[in-house]
ZALUMNU-82103 format. One record per residue (C-alpha): x, z, y. Coordinates in steps of 0.5 Angstrom, whole numbers, plus 500, padded with zeros to 3 digits. Each point is the difference from the previous one (the first is absolute). Layout:
<rs>
+-----+-----+-----+
|  px |  pz |  py |
+-----+-----+-----+
|   X |   Z |   Y |
...
+-----+-----+-----+
</rs>
This chain:
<rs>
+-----+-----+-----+
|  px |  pz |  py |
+-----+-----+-----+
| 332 | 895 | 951 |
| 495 | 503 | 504 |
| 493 | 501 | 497 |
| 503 | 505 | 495 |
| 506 | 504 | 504 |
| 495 | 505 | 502 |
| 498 | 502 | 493 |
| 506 | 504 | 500 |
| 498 | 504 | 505 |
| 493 | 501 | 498 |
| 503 | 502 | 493 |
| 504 | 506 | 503 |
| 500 | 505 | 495 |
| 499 | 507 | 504 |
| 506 | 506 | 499 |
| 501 | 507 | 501 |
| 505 | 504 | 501 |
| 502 | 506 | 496 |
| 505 | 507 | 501 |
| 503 | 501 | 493 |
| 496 | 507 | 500 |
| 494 | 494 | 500 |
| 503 | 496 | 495 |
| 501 | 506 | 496 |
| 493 | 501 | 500 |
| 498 | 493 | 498 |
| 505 | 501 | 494 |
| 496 | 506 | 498 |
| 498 | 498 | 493 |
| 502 | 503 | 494 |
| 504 | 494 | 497 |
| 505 | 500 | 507 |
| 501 | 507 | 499 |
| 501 | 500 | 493 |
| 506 | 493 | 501 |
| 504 | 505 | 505 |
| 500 | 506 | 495 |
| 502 | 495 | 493 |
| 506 | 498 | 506 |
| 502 | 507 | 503 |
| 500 | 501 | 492 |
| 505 | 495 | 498 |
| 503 | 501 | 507 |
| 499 | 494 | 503 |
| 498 | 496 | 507 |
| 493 | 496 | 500 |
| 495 | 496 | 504 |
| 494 | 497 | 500 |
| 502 | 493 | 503 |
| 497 | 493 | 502 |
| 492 | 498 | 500 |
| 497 | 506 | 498 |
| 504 | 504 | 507 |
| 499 | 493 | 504 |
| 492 | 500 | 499 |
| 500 | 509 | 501 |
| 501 | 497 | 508 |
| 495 | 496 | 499 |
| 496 | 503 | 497 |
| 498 | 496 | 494 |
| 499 | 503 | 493 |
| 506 | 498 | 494 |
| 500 | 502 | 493 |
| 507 | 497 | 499 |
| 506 | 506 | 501 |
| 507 | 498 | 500 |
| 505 | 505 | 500 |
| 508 | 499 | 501 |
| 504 | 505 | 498 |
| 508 | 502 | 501 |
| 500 | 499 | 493 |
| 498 | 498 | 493 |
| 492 | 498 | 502 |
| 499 | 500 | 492 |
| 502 | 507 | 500 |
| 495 | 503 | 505 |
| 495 | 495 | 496 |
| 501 | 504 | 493 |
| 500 | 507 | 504 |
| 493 | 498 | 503 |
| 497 | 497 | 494 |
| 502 | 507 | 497 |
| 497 | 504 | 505 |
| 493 | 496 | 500 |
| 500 | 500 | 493 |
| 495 | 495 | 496 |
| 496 | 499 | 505 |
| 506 | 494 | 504 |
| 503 | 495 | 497 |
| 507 | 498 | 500 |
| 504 | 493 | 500 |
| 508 | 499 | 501 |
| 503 | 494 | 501 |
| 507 | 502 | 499 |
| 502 | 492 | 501 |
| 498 | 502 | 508 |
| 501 | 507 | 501 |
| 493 | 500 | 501 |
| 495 | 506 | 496 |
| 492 | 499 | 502 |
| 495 | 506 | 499 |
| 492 | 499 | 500 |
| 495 | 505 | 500 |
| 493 | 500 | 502 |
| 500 | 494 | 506 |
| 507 | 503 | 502 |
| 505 | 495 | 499 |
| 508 | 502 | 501 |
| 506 | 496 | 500 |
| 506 | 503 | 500 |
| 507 | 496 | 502 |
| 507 | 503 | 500 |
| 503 | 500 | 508 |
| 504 | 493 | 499 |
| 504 | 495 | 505 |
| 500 | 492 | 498 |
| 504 | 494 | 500 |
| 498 | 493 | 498 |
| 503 | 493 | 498 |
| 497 | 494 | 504 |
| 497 | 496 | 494 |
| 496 | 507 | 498 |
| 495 | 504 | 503 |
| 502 | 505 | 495 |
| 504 | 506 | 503 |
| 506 | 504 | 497 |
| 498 | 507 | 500 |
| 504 | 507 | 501 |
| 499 | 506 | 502 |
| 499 | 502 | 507 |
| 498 | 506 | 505 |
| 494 | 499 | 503 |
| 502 | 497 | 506 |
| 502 | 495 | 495 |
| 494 | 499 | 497 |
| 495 | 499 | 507 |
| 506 | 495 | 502 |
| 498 | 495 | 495 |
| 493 | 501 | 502 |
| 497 | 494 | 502 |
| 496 | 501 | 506 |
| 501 | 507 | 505 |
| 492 | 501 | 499 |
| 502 | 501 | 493 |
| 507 | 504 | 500 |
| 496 | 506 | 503 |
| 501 | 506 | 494 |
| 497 | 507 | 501 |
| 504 | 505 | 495 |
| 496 | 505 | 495 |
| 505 | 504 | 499 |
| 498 | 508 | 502 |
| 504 | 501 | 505 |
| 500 | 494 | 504 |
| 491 | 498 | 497 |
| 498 | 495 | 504 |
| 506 | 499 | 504 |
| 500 | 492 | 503 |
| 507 | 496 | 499 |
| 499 | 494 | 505 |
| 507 | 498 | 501 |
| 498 | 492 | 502 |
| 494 | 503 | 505 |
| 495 | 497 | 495 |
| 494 | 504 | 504 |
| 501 | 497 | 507 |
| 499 | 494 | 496 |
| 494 | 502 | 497 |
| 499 | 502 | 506 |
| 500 | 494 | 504 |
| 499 | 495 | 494 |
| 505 | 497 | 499 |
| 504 | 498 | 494 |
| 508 | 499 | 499 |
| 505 | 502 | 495 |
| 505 | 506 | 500 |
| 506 | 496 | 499 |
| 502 | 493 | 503 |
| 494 | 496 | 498 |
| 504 | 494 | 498 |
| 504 | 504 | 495 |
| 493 | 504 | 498 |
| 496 | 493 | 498 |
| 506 | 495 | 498 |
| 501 | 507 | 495 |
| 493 | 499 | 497 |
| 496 | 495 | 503 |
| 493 | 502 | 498 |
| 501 | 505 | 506 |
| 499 | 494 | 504 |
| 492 | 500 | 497 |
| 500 | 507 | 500 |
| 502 | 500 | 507 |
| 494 | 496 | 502 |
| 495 | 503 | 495 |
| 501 | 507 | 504 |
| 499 | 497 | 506 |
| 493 | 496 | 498 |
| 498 | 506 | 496 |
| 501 | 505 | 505 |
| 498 | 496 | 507 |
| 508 | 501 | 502 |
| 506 | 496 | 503 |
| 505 | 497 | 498 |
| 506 | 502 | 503 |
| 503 | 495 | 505 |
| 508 | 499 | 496 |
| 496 | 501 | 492 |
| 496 | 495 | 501 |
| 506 | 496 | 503 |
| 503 | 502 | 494 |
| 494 | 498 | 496 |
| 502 | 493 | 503 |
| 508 | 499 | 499 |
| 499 | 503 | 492 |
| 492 | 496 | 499 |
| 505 | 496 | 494 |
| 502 | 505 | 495 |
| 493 | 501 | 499 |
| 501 | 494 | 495 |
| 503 | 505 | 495 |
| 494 | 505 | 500 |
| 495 | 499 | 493 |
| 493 | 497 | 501 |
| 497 | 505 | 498 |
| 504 | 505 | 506 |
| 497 | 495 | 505 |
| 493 | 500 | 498 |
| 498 | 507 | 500 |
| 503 | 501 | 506 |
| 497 | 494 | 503 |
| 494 | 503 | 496 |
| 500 | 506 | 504 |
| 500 | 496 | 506 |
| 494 | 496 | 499 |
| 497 | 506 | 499 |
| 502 | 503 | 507 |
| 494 | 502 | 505 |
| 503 | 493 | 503 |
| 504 | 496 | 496 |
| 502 | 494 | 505 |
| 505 | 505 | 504 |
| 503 | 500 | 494 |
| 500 | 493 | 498 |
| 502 | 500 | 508 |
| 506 | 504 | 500 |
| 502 | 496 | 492 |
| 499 | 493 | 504 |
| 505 | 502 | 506 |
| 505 | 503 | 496 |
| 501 | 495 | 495 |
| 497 | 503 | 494 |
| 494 | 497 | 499 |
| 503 | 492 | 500 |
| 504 | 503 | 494 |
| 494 | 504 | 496 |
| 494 | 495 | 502 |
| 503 | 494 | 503 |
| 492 | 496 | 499 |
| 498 | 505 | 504 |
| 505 | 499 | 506 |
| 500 | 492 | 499 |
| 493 | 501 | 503 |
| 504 | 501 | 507 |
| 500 | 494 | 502 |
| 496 | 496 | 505 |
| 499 | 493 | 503 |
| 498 | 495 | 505 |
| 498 | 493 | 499 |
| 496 | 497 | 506 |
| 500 | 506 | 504 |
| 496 | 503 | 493 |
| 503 | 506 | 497 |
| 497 | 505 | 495 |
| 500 | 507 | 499 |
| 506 | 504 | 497 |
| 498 | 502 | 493 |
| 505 | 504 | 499 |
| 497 | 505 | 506 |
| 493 | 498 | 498 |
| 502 | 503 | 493 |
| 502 | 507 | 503 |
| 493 | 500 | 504 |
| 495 | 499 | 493 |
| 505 | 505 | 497 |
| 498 | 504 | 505 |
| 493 | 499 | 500 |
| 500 | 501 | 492 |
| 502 | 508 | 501 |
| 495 | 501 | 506 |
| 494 | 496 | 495 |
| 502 | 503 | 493 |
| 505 | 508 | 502 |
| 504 | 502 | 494 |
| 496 | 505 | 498 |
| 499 | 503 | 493 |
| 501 | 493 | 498 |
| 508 | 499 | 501 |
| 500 | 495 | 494 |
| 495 | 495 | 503 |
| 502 | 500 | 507 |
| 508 | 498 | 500 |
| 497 | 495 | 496 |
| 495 | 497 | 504 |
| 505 | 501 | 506 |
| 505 | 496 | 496 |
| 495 | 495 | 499 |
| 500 | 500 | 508 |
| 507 | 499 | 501 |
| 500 | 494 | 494 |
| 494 | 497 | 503 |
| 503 | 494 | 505 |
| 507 | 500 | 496 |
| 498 | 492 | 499 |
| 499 | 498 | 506 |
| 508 | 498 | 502 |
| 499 | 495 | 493 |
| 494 | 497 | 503 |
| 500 | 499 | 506 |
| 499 | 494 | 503 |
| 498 | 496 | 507 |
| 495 | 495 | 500 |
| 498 | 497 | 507 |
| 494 | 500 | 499 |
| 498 | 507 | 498 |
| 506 | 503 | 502 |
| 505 | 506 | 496 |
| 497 | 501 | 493 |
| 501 | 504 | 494 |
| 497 | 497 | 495 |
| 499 | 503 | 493 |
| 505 | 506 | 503 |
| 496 | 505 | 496 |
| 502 | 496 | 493 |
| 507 | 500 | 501 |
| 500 | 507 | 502 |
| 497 | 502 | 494 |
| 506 | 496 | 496 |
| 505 | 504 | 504 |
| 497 | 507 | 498 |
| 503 | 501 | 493 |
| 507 | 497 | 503 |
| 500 | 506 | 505 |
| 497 | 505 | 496 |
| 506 | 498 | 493 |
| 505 | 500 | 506 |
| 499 | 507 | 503 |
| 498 | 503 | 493 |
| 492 | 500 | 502 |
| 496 | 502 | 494 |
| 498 | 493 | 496 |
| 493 | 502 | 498 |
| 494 | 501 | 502 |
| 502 | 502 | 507 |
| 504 | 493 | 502 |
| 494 | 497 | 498 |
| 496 | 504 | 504 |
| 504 | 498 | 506 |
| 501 | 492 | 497 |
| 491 | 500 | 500 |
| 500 | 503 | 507 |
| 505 | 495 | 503 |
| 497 | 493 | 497 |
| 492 | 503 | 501 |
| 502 | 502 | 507 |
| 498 | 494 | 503 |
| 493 | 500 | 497 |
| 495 | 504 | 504 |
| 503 | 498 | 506 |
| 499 | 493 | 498 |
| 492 | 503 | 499 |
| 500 | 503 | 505 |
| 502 | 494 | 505 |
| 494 | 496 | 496 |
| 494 | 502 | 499 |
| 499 | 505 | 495 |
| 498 | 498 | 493 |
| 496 | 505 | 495 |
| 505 | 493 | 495 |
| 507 | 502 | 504 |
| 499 | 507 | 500 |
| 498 | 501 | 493 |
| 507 | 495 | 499 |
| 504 | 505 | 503 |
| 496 | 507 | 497 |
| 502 | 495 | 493 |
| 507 | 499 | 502 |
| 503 | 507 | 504 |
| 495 | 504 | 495 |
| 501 | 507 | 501 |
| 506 | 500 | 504 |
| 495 | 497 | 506 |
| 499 | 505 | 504 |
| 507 | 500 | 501 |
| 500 | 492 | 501 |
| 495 | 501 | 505 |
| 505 | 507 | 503 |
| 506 | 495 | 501 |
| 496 | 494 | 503 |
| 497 | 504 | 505 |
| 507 | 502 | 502 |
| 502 | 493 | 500 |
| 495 | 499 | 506 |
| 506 | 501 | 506 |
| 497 | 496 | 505 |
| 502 | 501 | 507 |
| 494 | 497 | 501 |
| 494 | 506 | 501 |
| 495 | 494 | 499 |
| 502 | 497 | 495 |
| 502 | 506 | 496 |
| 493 | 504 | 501 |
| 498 | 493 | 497 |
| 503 | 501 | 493 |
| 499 | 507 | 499 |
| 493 | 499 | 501 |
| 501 | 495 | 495 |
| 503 | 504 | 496 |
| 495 | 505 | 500 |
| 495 | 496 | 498 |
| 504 | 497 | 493 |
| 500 | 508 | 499 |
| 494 | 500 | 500 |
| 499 | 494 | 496 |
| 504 | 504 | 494 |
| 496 | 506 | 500 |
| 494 | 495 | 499 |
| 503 | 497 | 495 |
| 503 | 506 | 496 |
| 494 | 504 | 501 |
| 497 | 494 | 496 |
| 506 | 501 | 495 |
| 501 | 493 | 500 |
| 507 | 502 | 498 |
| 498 | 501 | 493 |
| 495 | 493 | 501 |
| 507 | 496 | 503 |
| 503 | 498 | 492 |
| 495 | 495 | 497 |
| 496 | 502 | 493 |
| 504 | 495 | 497 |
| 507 | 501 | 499 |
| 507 | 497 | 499 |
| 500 | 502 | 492 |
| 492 | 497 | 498 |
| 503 | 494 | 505 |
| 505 | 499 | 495 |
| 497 | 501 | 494 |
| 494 | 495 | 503 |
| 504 | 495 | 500 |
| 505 | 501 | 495 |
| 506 | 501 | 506 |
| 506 | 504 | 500 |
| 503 | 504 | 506 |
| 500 | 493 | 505 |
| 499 | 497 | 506 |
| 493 | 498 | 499 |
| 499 | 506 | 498 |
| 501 | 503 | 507 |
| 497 | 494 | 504 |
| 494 | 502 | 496 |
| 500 | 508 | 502 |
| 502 | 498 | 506 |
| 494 | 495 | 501 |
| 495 | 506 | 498 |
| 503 | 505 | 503 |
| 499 | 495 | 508 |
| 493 | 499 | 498 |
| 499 | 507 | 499 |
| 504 | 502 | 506 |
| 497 | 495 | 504 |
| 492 | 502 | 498 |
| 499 | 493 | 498 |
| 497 | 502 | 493 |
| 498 | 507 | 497 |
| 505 | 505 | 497 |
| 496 | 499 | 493 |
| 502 | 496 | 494 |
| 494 | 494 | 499 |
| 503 | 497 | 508 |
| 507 | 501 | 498 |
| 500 | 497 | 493 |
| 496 | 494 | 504 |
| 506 | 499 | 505 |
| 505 | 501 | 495 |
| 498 | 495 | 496 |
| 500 | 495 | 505 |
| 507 | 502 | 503 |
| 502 | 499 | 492 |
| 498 | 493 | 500 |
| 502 | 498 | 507 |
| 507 | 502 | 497 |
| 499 | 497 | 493 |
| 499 | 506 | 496 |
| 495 | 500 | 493 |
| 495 | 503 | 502 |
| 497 | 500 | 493 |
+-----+-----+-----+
</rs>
């Protein structure tokens, strides 16, 4: 995959090393503090541990703390909740050993040290108590096994049984243990594996993701909703395609989105063969986060990145040779369209307003660049503004990363294109043609005109004004419609008295 390989590198989280006196200070805040003295005070041993440790290296800021304790968590919950009084908040769940304590932006998560054993069909785990080492065997990956104690004796001591700083250090991801039991225990590590990987810019270390391949099918027993908010947080990774690279190589993504690498499959007939798709959908995706960056608009852009990822998943359904012309994909966006809703029901994706938003950008993505390849049309432009509505600046984003072409010439061509139906739309939205677009005379004074229920001639009848509006032919104004509505209500051989 090398148009994507150096993403990894240009993604490197950078690190700092620190000294346990260093450490010591970063954790000099009151909470950390008044955590130690609740355990000194109930006699027991406890570390802040996982995410909030691994990103003090790398100097990212954490609001989520978990704490393991030799002992019962839930304890030092309740001792902690006392001391901090009304101000925190206090949840137990005893079902998992587990207490959490809110106050102010602090969130702490408080677990007894335990050790695991799964059964094969589940990735529910039969839980004891453990020691800490216990507890960081379990871990999933060495960067997350790191724990610093809070204790007054030992603060800001550092616990790195599995040398998860040198890893750090070196940006790779591995496990503590042997990765095959690691993942075949709990196979949603497995994203997790290659999610820490794309988000940090780091690599996979060489026998996990070996291990990635050899356990790719106990995937199978993990829940929809697990899958999609790791492949979520992939999507949207500064550059997600290094994780749909590892994901495809590893044999993951045939199980999770097999539409997708279905499109890895190119042939030749008469020395003619057309492009691999599969890596040309990598390419926009990648196009789409350079053109639209997270942001402060997290919910629309995995959404719009979604939709790049959908974009061409008809065209292995609709490919076709025709000697004439050559490989073609015709209609692709509309079977595309049909196979979202499938993809999103199977992987648990919201069924609402964001699958069709992700739907509309897949079937109209062909459009503007229709328009673009002809001459651009005040009616083709007001069309596509009538049918992409207020999604269109998005349509126009996913569009112009579709332009992939190796081809300078021809592709400079097109973002010029691009550029003047932009502008076109601002004209005509400027001009509010989008609340000119609906004709005066709607579906119910049709029905009551011609005394119809809810039909087809009803709609072949909006639709006959609705083209004569978009299309400029007549004025948006009630005397000219009424006009050639009556005369289509003939043709058809409708009372018009």
């Amino acid at each position: 995959m090398k148009i994507f390989r150096n993403f990894a590198i240009e993604n490197r989280q950078t690190m700092r090393l620190y000294s346990d006196e260093e450490l010591a200070e970063l954790l000099n805040q009151p909470i950390f503090h008044l955590i130690g003295d609740c355990a000194d005070e109930l006699g027991v041993e406890c570390y802040v541990v996982g995410g909030y440790v691994r990103d003090i290296f790398l100097e990212r800021p954490s609001k989520d703390i978990d704490v393991v304790v030799v002992g019962s968590g839930i304890r030092l919950a309740e001792q902690l909740k006392k001391k901090l009084g009304k101000k925190a908040h206090l949840s137990v769940f005893k079902n998992f050993g587990t207490a959490q304590v809110k106050a102010g932006d602090l969130e702490v998560e408080f677990v007894g040290a335990r050790r695991e054993s799964y059964q094969r069909d589940s990735r529910k785990p039969i839980v004891e108590d453990g020691t800490l080492e216990d507890d960081q065997n379990r871990r999933d990956f060495t960067i997350n096994a790191m724990a610093i104690c809070l204790n007054k004796g030992r603060f800001g001591e550092l616990v790195d049984p599995f040398d998860g700083l040198y890893d750090l250090e070196d940006g790779i991801v591995r496990t503590p243990l042997d990765p095959d039991i690691t993942f075949s225990d709990d196979p949603l590590r497995m994203l997790r594996c290659v999610r820490f990987a794309t988000q940090l810019g780091f690599f996979i270390e060489d026998e996990t993701f070996e291990a990635l391949s050899r356990n790719a099918d106990r995937l199978k027993i993990i829940s929809g909703e697990r899958i999609q908010d790791e492949l979520n947080k992939i999507i949207l990774s500064p550059h997600p395609s290094t994780g749909f690279d590892y994901l495809y190589r590893s044999g993951l993504l045939q199980i999770i989105l097999p539409e997708l690498t279905a499109l890895d499959d190119v042939q030749t007939v008469a020395g003619r063969a057309h492009k691999n798709n599969y890596y040309h959908t990598l390419e926009v995706l990648e196009n789409v986060v350079k053109a639209s960056p997270v942001g402060g608009r997290l919910e629309g852009a995995l959404w719009l990145r979604w939709a790049a990822l959908l974009h061409d998943i008809g065209k292995m359904k609709t490919r076709r040779w025709e000697a004439s012309t050559g490989w073609t994909f015709h209609n692709h966006n509309f079977v595309g369209a049909k196979m979202v809703p499938q993809i999103f029901r199977r992987l648990k994706l919201p069924m609402d307003a964001k699958m069709k938003y992700v739907q509309k950008l897949v079937d109209l993505h062909m459009r503007p660049i229709v328009i673009a390849e002809d001459q651009v049309t005040d009616s083709a432009v007001r069309r596509l503004l009538n049918d992409a509505g207020d999604d269109i600046d998005d349509l126009m984003t996913l569009c112009e990363a579709d332009i992939t072409s190796k081809n300078s010439q021809r592709k400079q061509r097109f973002l010029q294109n691009f550029q003047i139906v932009r502008e076109k739309l601002a004209d005509l939205q400027v001009r509010d043609y989008k609340r000119l677009l609906q004709p005066v005379i709607d579906g119910n004074e049709i029905m009551e005109m011609f005394h119809l229920k809810p039909s087809r001639e009803v709609g072949e009848l909006k639709q006959t004004l609705k083209d004569a509006v978009l299309d400029n032919r007549v004025p948006n104004e009630r005397e000219p419609l009424l006009q050639l509505l009556m005369e289509k209500a003939r043709q058809m051989g409708l009372k018009t008295e």
